[in-house]
C-alpha positions in Angstrom: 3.5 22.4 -22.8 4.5 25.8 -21.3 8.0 25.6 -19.7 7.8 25.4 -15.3 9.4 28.4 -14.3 7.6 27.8 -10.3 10.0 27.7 -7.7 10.6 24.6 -5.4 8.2 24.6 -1.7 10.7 26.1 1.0 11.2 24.4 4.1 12.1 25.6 7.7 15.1 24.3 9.8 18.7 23.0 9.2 20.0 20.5 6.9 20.6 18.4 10.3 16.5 19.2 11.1 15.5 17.6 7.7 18.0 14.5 8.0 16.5 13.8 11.7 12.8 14.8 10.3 13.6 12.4 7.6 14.7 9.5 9.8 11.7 9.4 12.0 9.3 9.7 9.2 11.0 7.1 7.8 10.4 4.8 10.6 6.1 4.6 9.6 6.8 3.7 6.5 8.3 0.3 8.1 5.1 0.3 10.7 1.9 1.0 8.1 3.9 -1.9 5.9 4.3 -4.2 8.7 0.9 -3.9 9.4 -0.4 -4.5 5.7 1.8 -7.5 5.7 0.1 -9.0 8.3 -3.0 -9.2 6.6 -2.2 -11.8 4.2 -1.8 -13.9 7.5 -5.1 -12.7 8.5 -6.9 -13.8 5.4 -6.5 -17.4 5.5 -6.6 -17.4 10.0 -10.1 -15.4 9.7 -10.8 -17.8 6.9 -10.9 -21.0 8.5 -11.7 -19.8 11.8 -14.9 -18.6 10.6 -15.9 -20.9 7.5 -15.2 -18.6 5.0 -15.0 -18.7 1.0 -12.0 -17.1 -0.5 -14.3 -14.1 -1.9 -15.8 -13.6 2.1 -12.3 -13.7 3.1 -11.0 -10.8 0.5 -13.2 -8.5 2.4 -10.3 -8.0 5.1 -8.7 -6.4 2.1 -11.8 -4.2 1.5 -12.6 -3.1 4.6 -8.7 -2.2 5.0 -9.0 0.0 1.3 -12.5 1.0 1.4 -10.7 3.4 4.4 -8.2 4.8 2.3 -10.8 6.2 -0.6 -13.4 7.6 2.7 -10.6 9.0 4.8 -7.9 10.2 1.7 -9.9 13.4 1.0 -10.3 14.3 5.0 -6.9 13.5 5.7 -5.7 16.2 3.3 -7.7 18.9 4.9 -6.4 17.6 8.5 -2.5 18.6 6.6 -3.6 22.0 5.4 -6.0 23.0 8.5 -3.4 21.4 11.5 0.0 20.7 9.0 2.2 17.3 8.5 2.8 16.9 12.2 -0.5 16.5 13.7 -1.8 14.4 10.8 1.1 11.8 11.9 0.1 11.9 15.2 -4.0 11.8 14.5 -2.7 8.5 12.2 -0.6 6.6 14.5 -3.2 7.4 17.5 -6.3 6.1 15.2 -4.2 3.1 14.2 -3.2 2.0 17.6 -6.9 2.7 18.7 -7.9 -0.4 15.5 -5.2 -2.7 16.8 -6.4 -2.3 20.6 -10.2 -3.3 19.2 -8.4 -7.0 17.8 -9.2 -7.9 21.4 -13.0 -7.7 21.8 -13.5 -8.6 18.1 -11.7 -11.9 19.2 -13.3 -12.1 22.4 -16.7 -11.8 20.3 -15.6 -14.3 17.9 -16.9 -11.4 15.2 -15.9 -11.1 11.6 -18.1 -8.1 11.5 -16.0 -6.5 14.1 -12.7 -7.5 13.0 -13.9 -6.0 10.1 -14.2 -2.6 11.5 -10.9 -2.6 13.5 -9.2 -3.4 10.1 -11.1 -0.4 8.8 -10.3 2.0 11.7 -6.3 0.8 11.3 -6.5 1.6 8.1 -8.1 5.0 8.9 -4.9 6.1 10.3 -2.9 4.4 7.5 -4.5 6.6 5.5 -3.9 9.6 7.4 -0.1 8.5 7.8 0.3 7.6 4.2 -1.1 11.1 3.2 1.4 12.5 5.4 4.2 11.1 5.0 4.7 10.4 1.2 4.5 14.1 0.0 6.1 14.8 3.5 9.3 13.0 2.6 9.4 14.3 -1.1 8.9 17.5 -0.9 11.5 17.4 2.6 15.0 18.5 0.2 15.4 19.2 -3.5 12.7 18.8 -5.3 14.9 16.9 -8.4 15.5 14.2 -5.6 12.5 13.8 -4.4 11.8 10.3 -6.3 14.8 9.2 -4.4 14.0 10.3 -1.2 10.7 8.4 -1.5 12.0 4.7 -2.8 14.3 5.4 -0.1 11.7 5.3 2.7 10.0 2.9 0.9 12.8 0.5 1.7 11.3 0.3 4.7 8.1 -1.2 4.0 9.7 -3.7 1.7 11.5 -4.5 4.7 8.1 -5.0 7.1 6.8 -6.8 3.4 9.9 -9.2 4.3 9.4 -10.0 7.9 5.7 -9.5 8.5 4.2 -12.6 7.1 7.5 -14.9 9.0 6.7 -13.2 12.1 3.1 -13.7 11.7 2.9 -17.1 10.9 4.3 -18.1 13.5 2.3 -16.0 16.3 -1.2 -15.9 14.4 -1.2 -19.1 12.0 -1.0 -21.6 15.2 -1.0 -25.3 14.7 -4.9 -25.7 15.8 -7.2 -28.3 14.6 -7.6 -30.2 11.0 -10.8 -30.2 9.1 -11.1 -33.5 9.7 -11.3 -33.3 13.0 -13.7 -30.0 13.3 -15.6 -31.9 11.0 -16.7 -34.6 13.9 -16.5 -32.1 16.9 -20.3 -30.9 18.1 -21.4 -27.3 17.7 -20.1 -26.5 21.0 -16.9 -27.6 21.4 -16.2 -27.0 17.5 -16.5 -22.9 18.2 -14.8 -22.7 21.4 -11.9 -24.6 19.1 -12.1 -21.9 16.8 -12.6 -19.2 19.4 -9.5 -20.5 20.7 -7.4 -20.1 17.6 -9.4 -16.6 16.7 -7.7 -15.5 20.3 -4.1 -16.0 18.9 -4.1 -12.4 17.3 -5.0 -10.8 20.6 -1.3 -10.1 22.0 0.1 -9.3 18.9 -2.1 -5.9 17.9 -1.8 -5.5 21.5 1.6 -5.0 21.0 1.7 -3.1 17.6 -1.3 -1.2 19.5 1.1 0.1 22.3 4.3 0.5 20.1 2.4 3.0 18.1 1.2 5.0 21.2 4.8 5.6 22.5 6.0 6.6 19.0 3.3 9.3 18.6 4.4 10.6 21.8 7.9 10.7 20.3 6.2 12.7 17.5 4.3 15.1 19.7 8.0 16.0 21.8 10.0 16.3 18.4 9.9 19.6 16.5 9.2 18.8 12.2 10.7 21.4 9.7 7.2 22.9 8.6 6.6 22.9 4.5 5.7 26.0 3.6 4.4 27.2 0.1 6.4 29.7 -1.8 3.8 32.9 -3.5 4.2 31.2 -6.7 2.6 28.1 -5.7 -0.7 29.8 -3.1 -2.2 27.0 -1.2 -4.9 25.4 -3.6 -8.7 26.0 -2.7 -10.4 22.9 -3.6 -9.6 19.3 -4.2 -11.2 19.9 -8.0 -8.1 22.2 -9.3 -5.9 19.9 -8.8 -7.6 17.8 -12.1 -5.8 20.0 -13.8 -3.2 18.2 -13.9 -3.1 15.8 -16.6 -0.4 13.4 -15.4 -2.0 13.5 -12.0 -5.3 12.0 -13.1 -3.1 9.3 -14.9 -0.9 8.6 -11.7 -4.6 8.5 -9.4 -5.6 5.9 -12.6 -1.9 4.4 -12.0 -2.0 3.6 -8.4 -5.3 2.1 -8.0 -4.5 -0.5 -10.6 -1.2 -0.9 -8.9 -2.4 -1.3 -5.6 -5.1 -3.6 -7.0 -2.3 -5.9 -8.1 -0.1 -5.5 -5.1 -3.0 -6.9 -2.9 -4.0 -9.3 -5.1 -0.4 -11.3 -5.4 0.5 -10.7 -1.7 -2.8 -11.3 0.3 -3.8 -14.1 -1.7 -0.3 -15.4 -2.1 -1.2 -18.3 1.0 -4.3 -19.4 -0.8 -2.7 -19.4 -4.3 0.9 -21.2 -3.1 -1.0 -24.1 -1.5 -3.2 -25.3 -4.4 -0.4 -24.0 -7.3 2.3 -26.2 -5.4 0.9 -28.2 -2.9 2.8 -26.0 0.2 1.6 -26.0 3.6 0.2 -22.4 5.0 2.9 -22.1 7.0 5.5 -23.2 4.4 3.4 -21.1 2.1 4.0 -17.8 4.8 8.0 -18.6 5.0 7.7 -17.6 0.9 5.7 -15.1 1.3 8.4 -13.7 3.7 11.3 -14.6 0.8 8.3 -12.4 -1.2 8.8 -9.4 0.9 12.9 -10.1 0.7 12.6 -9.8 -3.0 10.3 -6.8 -2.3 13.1 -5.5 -0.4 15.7 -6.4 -2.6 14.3 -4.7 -5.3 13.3 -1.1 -3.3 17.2 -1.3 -2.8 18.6 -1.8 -6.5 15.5 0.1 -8.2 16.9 2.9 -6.0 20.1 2.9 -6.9 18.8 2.2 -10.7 17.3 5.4 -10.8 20.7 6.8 -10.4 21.3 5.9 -14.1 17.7 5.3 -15.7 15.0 7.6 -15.7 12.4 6.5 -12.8 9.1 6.7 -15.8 11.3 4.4 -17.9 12.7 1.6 -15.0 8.7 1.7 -14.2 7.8 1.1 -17.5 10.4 -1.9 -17.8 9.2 -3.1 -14.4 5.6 -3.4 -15.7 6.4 -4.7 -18.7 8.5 -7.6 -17.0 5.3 -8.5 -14.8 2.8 -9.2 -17.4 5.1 -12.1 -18.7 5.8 -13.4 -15.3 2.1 -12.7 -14.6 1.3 -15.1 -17.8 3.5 -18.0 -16.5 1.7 -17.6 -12.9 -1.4 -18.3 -14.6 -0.1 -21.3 -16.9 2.6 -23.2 -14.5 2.6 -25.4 -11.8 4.8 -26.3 -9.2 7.4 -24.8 -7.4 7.8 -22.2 -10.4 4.8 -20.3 -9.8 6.2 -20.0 -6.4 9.2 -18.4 -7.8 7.4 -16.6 -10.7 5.5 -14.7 -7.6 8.5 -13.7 -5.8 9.5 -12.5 -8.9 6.4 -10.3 -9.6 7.3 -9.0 -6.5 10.7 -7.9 -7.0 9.2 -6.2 -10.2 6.6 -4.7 -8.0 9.1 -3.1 -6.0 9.7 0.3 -7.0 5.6 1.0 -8.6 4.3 2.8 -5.6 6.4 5.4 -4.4 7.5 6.0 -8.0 4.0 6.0 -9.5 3.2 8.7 -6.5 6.0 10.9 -6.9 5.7 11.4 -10.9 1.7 11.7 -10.2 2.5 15.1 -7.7 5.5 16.8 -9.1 5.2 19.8 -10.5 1.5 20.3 -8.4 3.2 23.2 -6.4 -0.3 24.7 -4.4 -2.2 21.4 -4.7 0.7 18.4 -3.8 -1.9 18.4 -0.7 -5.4 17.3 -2.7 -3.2 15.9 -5.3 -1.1 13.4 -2.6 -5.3 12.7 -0.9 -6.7 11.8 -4.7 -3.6 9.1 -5.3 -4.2 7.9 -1.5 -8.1 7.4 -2.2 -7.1 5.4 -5.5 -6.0 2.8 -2.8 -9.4 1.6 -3.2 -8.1 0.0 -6.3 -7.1 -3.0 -3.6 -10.5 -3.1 -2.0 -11.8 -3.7 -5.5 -9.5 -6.2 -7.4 -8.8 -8.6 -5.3 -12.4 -9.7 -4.9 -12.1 -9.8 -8.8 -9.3 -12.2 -8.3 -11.1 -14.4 -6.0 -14.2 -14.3 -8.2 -12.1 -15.3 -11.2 -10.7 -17.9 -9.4 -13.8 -19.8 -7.8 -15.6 -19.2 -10.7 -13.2 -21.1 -13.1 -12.0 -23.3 -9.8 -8.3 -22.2 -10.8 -7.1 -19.5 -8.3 -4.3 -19.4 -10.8 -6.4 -17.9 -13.3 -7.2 -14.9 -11.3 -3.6 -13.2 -12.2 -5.4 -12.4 -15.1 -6.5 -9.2 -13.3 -2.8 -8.5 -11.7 -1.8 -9.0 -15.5 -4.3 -6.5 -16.7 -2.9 -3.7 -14.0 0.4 -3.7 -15.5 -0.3 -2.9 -18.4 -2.2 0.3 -17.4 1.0 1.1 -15.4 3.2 0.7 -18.2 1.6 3.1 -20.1 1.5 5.4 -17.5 5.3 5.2 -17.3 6.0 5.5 -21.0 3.7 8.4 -21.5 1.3 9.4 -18.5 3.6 10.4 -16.3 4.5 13.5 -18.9 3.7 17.0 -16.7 0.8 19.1 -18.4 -2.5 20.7 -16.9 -5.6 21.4 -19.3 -4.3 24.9 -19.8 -1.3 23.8 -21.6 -3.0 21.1 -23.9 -5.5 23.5 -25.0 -2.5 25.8 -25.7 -0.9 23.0 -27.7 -3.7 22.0 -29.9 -5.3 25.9 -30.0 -5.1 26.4 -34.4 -3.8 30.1 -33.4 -0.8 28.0 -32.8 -0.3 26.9 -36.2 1.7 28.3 -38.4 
């Protein structure tokens, strides 16, 4: 592999500029994970309000990722056409606009059309997320940049830790038993479930209009802009960005991490209940102490990658999570509760890690290369439906961390060796027979 002689991207503005910048940015990392949190909640209140099996129910996850593999590729044209800035703002806007359509979907009593709010949120997720992750690494020196990321990630683990507590206790309302839906008439039996469909109304509404006043804070506040140096011209098209070899691995990375992420927390509810007998809303309290451990870890993998190399903590991570993801599947009891919250303190650091190694060294194409990791999201519109499949179809849903189990290996191999920087130029160089002596 031929040495990296490229210089870093150059930024406009003040140190002070870039610590503000960095702040606010900061701040949708905590709102986009709030808001994915909330789906597990979602999952088993959509559920039972309208009769659903556990594989209908997964599709709140894949109408939520099937956005991020339509919109990843458009969103990076939206940065390199309009910049960072505007593709924040475009994001927050089209995710307040999903969270004000929770209202007529509940009115409606319409899965379909809870469906496509989740997908329109998750339209501007995308568009944050495509933003703000190479925003933030790229916003200082470039040998920080992993850092800089887990930092801001911090964030989300902290929405990871309050969402689902939160939640519960506004969406997951004490409404009526099976048994007694079971000897209700047609009539009064949906407008009890209309009812309890109607409890997620005030809270998007809220979300909806915290989200509008925060991209107005964006549109008043002036960004450092990210310019390209000459030595790394603006890439053409998304396809030259394959080049990269450790890109293609991180895009391979990330949708089997994401696949595992959604799997363990949106499921967690269903899973905690017939693994140890817990109520749903008992079941949400862990999942909160899920999102603590989430948080928890964020903080120390951070201050780990002080002292260990970020590839090689990620390796360990995912090394760690396919023998707690074999005792999920073989326990019972309160331990697979606590083997979970484990899987998700091991989880902790995979995302903003596998994403930074996957787009340094990109220089012209960090923008395609940051949209081709986003559309791997799709990885949890996909595996989580494995999960549920597994599960129904042995009538174990501990069984299904066989797929979560599966995902860590791929990462681990990604951190022990894909993450190494090399396009197709330098292999061919490397394996070329005029190189031989």
């Amino acid at each position: 592999m031929q040495p990296n002689t490229s210089k870093p991207i150059q930024q406009s503005g003040g140190n002070k500029s870039q610590v503000f910048a960095f702040a606010l940015v900061t701040t949708l990392f905590f709102l986009w994970g709030f808001a994915h949190n909330l789906d597990p909640i979602l999952i088993p209140h959509l559920k039972k309000s309208f009769t659903l099996s556990t594989v209908q129910a997964t599709l709140v996850d894949s109408a939520v990722f099937i956005a991020y593999f339509v919109m990843a590729i458009p969103a990076g044209f939206i940065m390199k056409k309009y910049g960072y800035k505007s593709g924040i703002i475009i994001g927050l806007l089209s995710f307040a606009c999903g969270a004000f359509l929770f209202i007529p979907a509940a009115n409606a009593q319409s899965y379909a059309f809870f469906l496509v709010a989740l997908f329109i949120i998750a339209c501007g997720l995308t568009t944050l997320e495509t933003a703000a992750n190479p925003y933030v690494t790229v916003l200082g020196d470039p040998e920080t940049g992993t850092f800089r990321l887990n930092l801001s990630q911090t964030f989300n683990g902290l929405a990871a830790a309050l969402a689902p507590v939160i939640g519960a206790r506004i969406i997951l309302t004490k409404g009526y038993t099976d048994d007694q839906l079971k000897v209700m008439t047609e009539g009064a039996k949906k407008l009890a479930l209309a009812t309890e469909a109607s409890s997620v109304k005030m809270p998007y509404f809220v979300l909806g209009a915290i989200l509008v006043v925060i991209a107005i804070a964006f549109a008043l506040t002036k960004l450092p802009k990210i310019q390209q140096t000459e030595e790394h011209p603006t890439s053409k098209n998304i396809w030259h960005a394959f080049k990269h070899k450790h890109l293609s691995w991180g895009v391979a990375a990330q949708f089997f991490y994401v696949g595992a992420q959604v799997s363990v927390f949106s499921l967690f509810i269903l899973y905690a209940t017939k693994s140890a007998g817990l109520t749903e809303v008992k079941a949400a309290d862990y999942l909160g102490a899920c999102g603590l451990a989430f948080l928890i870890g964020r903080f120390l993998g951070t201050i780990l990658m002080r002292f260990i190399k970020p590839n090689i903590l990620l390796g360990l991570y995912a090394v760690i999570n396919i023998v707690l993801c074999v005792v999920a599947i073989t326990a019972s009891g309160m331990i697979t509760v606590y083997t979970v919250i484990g899987i998700c303190f091991f989880m902790s650091i995979m995302f903003p890690t596998i994403f930074s190694l996957g787009i340094k060294g990109l220089g012209g194409d960090t923008e395609f290369g940051s949209s081709l990791i986003i559309m791997s999201i799709v990885g949890g519109a996909i595996l989580p439906r494995a999960f549920g499949m597994i599960g129904e179809g042995t009538g174990n849903i501990q069984n299904g961390y066989i797929v979560p189990l599966a995902c860590f290996v791929i990462i681990a191999i990604f951190g022990f060796s894909g993450y190494k920087i090399a396009t197709k130029a330098d292999v061919e160089i490397a394996i070329d027979p005029g190189n031989l002596g």
